[in-house]
C-alpha positions in Angstrom: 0.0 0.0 0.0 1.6 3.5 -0.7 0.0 6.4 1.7 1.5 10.3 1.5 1.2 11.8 4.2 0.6 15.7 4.2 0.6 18.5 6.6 0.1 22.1 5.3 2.8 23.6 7.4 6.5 25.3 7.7 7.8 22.0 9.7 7.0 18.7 10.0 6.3 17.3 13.8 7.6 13.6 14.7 4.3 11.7 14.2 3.9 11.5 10.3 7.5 10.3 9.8 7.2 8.1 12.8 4.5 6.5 11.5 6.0 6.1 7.9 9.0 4.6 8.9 7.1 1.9 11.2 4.9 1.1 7.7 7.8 1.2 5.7 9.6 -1.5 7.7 6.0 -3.9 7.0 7.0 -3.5 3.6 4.6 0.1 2.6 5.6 2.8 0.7 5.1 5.6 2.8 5.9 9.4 2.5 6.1 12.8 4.3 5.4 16.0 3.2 5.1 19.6 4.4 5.9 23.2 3.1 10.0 24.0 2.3 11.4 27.5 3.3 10.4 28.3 -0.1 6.7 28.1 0.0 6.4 24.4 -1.8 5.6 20.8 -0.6 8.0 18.3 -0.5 7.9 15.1 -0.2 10.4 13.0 1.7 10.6 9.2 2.2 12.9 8.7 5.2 15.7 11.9 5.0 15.5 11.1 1.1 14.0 14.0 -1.1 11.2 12.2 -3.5 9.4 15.0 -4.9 8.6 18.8 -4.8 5.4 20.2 -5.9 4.8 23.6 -6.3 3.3 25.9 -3.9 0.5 29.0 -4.4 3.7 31.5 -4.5 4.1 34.8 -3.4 1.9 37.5 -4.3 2.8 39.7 -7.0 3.6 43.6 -5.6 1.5 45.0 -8.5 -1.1 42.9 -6.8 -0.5 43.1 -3.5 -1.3 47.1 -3.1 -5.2 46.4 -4.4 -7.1 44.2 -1.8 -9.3 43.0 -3.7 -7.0 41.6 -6.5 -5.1 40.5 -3.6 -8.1 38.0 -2.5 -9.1 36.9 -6.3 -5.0 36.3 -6.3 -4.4 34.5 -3.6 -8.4 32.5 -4.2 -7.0 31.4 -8.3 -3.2 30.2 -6.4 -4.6 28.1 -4.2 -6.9 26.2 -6.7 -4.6 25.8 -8.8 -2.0 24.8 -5.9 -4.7 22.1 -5.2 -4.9 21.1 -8.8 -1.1 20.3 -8.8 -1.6 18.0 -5.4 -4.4 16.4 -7.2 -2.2 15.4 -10.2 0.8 14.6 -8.1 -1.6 12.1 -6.0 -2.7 10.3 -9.7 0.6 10.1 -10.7 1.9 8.6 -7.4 -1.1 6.2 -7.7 -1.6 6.1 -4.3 -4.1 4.1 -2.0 -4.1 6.5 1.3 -3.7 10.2 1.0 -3.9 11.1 5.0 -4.2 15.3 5.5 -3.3 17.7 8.1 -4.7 20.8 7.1 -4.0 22.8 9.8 -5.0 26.1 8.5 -4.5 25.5 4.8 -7.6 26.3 3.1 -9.8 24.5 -0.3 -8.4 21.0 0.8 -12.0 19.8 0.5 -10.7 20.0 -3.5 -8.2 17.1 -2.7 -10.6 14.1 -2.5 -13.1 15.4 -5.5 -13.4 12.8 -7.9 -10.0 11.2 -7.9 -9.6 7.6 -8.8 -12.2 5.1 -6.3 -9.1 3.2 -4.7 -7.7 6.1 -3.6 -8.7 6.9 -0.3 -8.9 10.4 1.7 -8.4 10.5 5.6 -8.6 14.2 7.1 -6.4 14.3 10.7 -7.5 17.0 12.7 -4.0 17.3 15.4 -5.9 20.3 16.9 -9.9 20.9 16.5 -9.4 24.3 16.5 -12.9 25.1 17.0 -12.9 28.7 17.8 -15.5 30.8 18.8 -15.4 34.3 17.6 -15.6 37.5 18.9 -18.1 40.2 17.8 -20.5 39.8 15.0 -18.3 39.4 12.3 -15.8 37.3 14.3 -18.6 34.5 15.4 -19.8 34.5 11.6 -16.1 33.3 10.3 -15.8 31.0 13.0 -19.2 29.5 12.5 -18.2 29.4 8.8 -15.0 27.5 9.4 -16.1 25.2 12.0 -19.1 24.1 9.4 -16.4 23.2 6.7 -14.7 21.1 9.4 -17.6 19.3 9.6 -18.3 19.0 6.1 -14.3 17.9 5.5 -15.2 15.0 8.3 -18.9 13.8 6.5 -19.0 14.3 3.4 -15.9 14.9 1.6 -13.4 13.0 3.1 -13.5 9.2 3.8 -12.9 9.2 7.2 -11.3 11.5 10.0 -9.2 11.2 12.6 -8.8 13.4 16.1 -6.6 12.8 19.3 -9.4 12.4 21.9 -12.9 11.4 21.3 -13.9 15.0 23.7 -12.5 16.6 19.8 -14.0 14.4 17.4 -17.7 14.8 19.8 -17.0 18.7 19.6 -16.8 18.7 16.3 -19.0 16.0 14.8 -21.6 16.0 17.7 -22.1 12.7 19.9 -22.5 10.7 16.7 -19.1 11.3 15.6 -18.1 7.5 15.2 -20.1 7.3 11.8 -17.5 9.3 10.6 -14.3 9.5 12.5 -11.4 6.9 14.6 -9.3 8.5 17.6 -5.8 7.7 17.2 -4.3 9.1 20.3 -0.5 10.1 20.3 2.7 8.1 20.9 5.7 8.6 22.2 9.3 7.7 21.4 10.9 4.9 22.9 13.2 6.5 24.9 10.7 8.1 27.1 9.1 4.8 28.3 12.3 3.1 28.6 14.9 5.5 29.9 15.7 4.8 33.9 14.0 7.5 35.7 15.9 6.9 39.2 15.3 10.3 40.6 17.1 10.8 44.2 17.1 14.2 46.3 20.0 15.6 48.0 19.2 17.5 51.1 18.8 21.0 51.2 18.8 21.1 47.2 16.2 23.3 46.0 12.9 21.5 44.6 13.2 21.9 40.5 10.1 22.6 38.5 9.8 22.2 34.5 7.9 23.6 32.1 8.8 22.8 28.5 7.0 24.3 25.6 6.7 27.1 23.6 7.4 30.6 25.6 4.3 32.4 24.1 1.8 34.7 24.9 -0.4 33.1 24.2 -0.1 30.1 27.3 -0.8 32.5 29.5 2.9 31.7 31.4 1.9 35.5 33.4 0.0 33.0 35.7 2.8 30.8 36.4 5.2 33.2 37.4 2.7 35.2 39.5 2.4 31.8 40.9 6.2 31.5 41.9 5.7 35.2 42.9 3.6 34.1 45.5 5.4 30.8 46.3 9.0 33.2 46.6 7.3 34.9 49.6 6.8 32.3 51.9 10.3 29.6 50.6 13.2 30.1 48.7 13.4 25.8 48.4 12.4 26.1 44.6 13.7 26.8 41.2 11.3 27.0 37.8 13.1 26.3 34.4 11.2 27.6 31.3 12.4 25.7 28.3 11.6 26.4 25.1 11.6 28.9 22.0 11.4 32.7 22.6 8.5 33.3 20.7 7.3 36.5 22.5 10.1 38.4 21.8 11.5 38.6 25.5 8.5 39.7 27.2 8.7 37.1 29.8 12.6 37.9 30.2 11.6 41.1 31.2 8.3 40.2 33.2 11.0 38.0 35.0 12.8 40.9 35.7 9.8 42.9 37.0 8.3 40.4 39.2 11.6 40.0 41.2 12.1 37.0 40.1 15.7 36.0 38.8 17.4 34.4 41.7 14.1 31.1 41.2 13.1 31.4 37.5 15.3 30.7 34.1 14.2 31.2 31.1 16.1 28.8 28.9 16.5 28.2 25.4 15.2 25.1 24.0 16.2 21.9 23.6 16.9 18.9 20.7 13.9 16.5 20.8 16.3 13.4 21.1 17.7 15.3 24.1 14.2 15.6 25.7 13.8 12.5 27.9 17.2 13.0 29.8 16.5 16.9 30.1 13.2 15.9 32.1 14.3 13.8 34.3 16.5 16.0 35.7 14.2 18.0 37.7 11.3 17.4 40.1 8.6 18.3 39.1 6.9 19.1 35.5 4.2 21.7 34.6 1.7 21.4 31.8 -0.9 24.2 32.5 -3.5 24.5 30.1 -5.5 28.3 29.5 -8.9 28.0 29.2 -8.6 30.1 26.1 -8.1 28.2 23.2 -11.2 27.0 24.5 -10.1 23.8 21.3 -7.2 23.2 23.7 -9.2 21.5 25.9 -10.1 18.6 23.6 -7.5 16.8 23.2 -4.1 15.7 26.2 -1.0 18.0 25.4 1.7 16.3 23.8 3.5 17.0 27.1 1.5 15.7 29.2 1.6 12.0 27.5 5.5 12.2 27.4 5.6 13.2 31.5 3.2 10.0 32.1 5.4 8.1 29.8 9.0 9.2 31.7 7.1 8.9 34.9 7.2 12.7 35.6 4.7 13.9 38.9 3.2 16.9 37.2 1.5 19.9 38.2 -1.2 19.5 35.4 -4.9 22.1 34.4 -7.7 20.4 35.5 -9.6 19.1 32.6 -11.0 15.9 31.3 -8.0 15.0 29.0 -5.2 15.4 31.7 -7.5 13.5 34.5 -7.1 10.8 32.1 -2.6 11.0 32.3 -3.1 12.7 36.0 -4.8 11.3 39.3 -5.0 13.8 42.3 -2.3 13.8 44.6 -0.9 10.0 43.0 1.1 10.6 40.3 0.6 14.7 40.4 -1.3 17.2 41.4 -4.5 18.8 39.3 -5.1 22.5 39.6 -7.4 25.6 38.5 -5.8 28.0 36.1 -4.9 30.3 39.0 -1.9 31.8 40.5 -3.0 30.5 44.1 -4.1 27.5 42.9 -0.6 26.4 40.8 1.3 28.3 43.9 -0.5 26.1 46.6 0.7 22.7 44.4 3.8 23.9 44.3 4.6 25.1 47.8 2.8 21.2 48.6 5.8 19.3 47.1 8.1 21.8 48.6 7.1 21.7 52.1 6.0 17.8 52.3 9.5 16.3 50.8 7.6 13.3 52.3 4.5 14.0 50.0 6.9 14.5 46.4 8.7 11.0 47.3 5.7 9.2 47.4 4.3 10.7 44.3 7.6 10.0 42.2 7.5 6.4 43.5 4.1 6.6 42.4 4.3 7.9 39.0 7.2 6.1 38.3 5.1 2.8 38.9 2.4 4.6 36.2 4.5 4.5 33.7 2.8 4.1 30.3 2.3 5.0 26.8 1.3 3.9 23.5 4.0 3.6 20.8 4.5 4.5 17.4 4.2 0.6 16.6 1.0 0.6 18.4 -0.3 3.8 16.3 0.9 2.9 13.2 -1.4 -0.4 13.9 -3.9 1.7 14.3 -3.8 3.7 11.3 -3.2 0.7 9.3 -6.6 -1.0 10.5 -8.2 2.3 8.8 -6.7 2.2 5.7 -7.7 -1.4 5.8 -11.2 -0.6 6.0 -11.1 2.1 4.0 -9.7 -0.3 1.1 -12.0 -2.7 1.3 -14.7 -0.2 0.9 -16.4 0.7 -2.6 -18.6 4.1 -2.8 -19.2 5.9 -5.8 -17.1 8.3 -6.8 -17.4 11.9 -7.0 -17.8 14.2 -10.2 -14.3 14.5 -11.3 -12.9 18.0 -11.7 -10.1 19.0 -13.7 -6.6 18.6 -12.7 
């Protein structure tokens, strides 16, 4: 079976070529594609180069200055961007054509009368289901969350979400007549590496967060949190890892609050280097903002790896992470405050009898799915999907 995988963005994340690799070692063809720095898709089987197709380009200056040229521009590239995908697909020949379409738009052309044993599966990483502000705000949203639905029913085979809470938002409580769940998986290295975690005395208490440093997390909350926490115990240090992505705003919030003798802000890490960065420290955060309100359908890619390195965690209370989290066994669950994240933080600080019986006991949790397992998974729906026969669509031009 030969399946392209396709995600319409800058960089490709570790599950698609994960994935490939497992199916290419059963003896598929499987390859990986996402936008180059240039603006095209390529396709890569393994770290090999297979094929580029070109991309909706760059809009012309002489169009750029007259809106709406601009829109009938930028409409007319990606249609015929779409077209180009379509013939690439026919002249791969291939059986599974699994989309990401993050925010790419007119991929509902994809599927549109191409050959009937080629199959479509849309993969929806994040819902985002947004609602919108104002009048014309909630309109677009509305607008785009209907397409989402349409993508999932009626022009696509099948979809696929992360947690069944995002495939019920979206596609109401019926949403298995139309979508699987595949959760994620993690690497091996984060179920398998020794996590033998021992406390010197009088050695501050380390707390983690790894992500994105962004604005849009809400990290404010956090640090007001280790504001409060600074007040009543100096036993603590908070590492922020991660990329910069808010331009040194919480460098200098750091700076405002008091703050630089407990909290670092630190530049990111290699994934491959992930695991044993971890595990060095205490205690890891994966706080959640209520807004996204979509963020709160499907378990943060964090959270799963902490579960799988057995990491206690400091984790938003919501239904996904009281799935990876139970209260006060292998973490502790907590409101989006500042009092709230302070009060589970000065917990493991002031009961060191209270954090050693957590790590024992999320070190006995251990667990995770792997990409083995997921690739399984995804396998059983192309499967399916094969051995199904519907009529095909009116065939548009490529």
């Amino acid at each position: 079976m030969k399946i392209l995988y396709i995600w319409f963005y800058s960089r490709s994340f570790p599950d698609y070529p994960k994935v490939a690799a497992v199916l290419r070692e059963r003896g598929h063809e499987a390859w990986v594609a996402n936008y180059d720095d240039a603006g095209d898709i390529v396709w890569y089987r393994g770290d090999e180069l297979q094929a580029r197709v070109q991309g909706p380009g760059k809009t012309p200056r002489s169009v750029a200055r007259i809106p709406v040229l601009r829109s009938l521009w930028h409409w007319f590239a990606f249609v015929r961007f779409m077209l180009r995908l379509r013939g690439f697909f026919r002249r791969e020949n291939a059986d599974v054509v699994h989309v990401c379409p993050n925010a790419a738009r007119m991929v509902w052309l994809l599927p549109l009368g191409m050959p009937r044993h080629m199959r479509f599966v849309i993969d929806y990483r994040q819902i985002a289901q947004r609602e919108g502000r104002g009048v014309i705000g909630r309109l677009k949203s509305g607008f785009a969350n209907s397409l989402r639905v349409l993508y999932c029913r009626v022009f696509y085979d099948r979809a696929t979400f992360l947690h069944a809470l995002g495939a019920e938002k979206v596609l109401g409580p019926q949403w298995r007549k139309w979508a699987e769940v595949v959760p994620l998986a993690v690497d091996d290295p984060f179920l398998r590496l020794p996590n033998d975690w021992t406390r010197d005395a009088g050695v501050p208490v380390t707390f983690l967060y790894l992500g994105s440093i962004a604005r849009i997390r809400k990290l404010e909350q956090i640090m007001a949190a280790a504001r409060q926490v600074s007040t009543i115990t100096d036993n603590f240090r908070l590492d922020f890892i991660g990329p910069d992505v808010a331009d040194g705003y919480y460098h200098e919030l750091v700076k405002e609050m008091g703050l630089t003798r407990f909290v670092r802000i630190l530049p990111p890490v290699p994934y491959d280097r992930v695991p044993q960065t971890v595990t060095t420290y205490d205690i890891a955060l994966t706080i959640v903002p209520e807004s996204p309100s979509d963020w709160q359908y499907q378990p943060t890619i964090k959270g799963i790896e902490y579960r799988a390195l057995g990491m206690p965690v400091i984790a938003t209370d919501f239904a996904p992470n009281r799935e990876l989290v139970k209260n006060a066994v292998n973490g502790l669950l907590v409101i989006n405050t500042p009092d709230s994240i302070a009060a589970a933080m000065l917990r493991f600080i002031c009961e060191p009898a209270f954090l050693e019986q957590v790590r024992a006991d999320a070190g006995a949790m251990r667990d995770g799915l792997t990409w083995n397992e997921v690739a399984t998974q995804y396998m059983d729906i192309y499967k399916a999907l094969r051995d199904e026969r519907p009529a095909a669509l009116v065939a548009l031009p490529d």
